[in-house]
C-alpha positions in Angstrom: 99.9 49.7 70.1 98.7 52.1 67.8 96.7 54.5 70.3 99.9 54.3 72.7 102.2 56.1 70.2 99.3 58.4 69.3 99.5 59.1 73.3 103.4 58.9 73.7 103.2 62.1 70.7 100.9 64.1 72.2 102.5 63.9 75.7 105.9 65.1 73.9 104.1 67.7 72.2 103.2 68.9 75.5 106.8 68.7 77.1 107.7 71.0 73.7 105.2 74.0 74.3 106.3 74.3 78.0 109.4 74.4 77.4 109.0 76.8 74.3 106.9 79.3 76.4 109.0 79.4 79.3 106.9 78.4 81.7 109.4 76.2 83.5 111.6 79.1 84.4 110.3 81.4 86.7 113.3 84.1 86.6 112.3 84.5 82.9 109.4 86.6 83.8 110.7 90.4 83.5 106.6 92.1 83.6 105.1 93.2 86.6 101.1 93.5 86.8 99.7 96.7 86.0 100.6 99.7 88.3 102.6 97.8 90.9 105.6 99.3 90.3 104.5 102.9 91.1 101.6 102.1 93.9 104.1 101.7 96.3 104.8 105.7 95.9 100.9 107.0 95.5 99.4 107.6 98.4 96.6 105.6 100.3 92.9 107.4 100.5 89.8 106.3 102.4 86.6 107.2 100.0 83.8 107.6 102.0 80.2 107.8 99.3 77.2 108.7 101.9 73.9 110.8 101.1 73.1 110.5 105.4 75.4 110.7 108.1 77.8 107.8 109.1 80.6 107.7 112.1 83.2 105.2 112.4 86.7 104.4 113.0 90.3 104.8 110.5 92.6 102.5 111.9 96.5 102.5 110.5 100.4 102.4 111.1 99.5 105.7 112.1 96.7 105.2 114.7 93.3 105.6 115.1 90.8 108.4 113.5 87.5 108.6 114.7 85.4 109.8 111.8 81.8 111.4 111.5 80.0 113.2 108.8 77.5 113.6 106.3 77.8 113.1 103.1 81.0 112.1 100.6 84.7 112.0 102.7 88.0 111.3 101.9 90.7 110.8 104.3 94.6 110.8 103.3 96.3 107.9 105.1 100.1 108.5 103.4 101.9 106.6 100.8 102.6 103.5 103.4 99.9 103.1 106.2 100.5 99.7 106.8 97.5 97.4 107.7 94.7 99.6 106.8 91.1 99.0 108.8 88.0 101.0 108.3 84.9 100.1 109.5 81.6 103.1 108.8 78.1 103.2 110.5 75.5 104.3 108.9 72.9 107.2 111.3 70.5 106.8 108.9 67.2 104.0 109.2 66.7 104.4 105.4 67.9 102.4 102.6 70.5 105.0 101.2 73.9 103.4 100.3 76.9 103.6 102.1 80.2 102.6 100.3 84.0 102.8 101.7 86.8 102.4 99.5 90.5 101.9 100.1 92.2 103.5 97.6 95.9 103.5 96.0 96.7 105.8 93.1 94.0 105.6 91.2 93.4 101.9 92.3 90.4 100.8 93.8 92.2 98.1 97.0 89.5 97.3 99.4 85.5 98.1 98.7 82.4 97.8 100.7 79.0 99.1 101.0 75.6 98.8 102.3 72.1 99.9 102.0 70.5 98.6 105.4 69.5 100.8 107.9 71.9 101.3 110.2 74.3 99.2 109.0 78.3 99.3 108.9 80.8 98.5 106.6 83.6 97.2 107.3 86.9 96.8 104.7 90.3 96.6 104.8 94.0 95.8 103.7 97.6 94.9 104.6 99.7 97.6 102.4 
């Protein structure tokens, strides 16, 4: 009988400090997570990092970009691209890395990299 009241009290005492932090009302949450509120204005940038060549594709809203280079790139996709695919190739059979980042503001979205010869990367996001 004992151990059931002990049980009963900390049951209520759990009721209490939900209902005293508010988690049972979810239109009593006024903050956003950090930066949301202005992402939707910054722009969208593909970050290509490369010490070899690569070649690939940019695929948005806006279309398709086909892509080559050596080296770092960055490509400007606008402040709404939509859903956002970019897959990048390496030309290169040594183990340099390749990363591709898909970047808002000053946010880091999507990220992806490789160091196998040859190989591609492949990232993306729904904006």
């Amino acid at each position: 009988m004992h151990t059931k009241k002990i049980i009963i009290g900390i049951f209520t005492l759990l009721v209490l400090a939900i209902f005293v932090s508010g988690c049972t009302n979810p239109g009593n949450n006024t903050t956003q997570p950090a930066n949301t509120s202005n992402q939707s204005n910054s722009s969208v940038t593909v970050q290509i990092n490369s010490t070899g060549s690569w070649n690939g594709d940019i695929a948005s809203t806006h279309g398709d970009q086909i892509v080559n280079g050596t080296g770092n790139a960055s490509y400007n996709l606008g402040t709404n691209p939509g859903n956002v695919v970019v897959t990048i190739t390496k030309n290169t059979t040594n183990t340099s890395n390749l990363t591709v980042q898909i970047i808002q503001g000053l946010n880091i979205i999507a990220k992806g990299s490789t160091s196998t010869a040859n190989g591609t990367v492949k990232v993306s996001h729904r904006f």
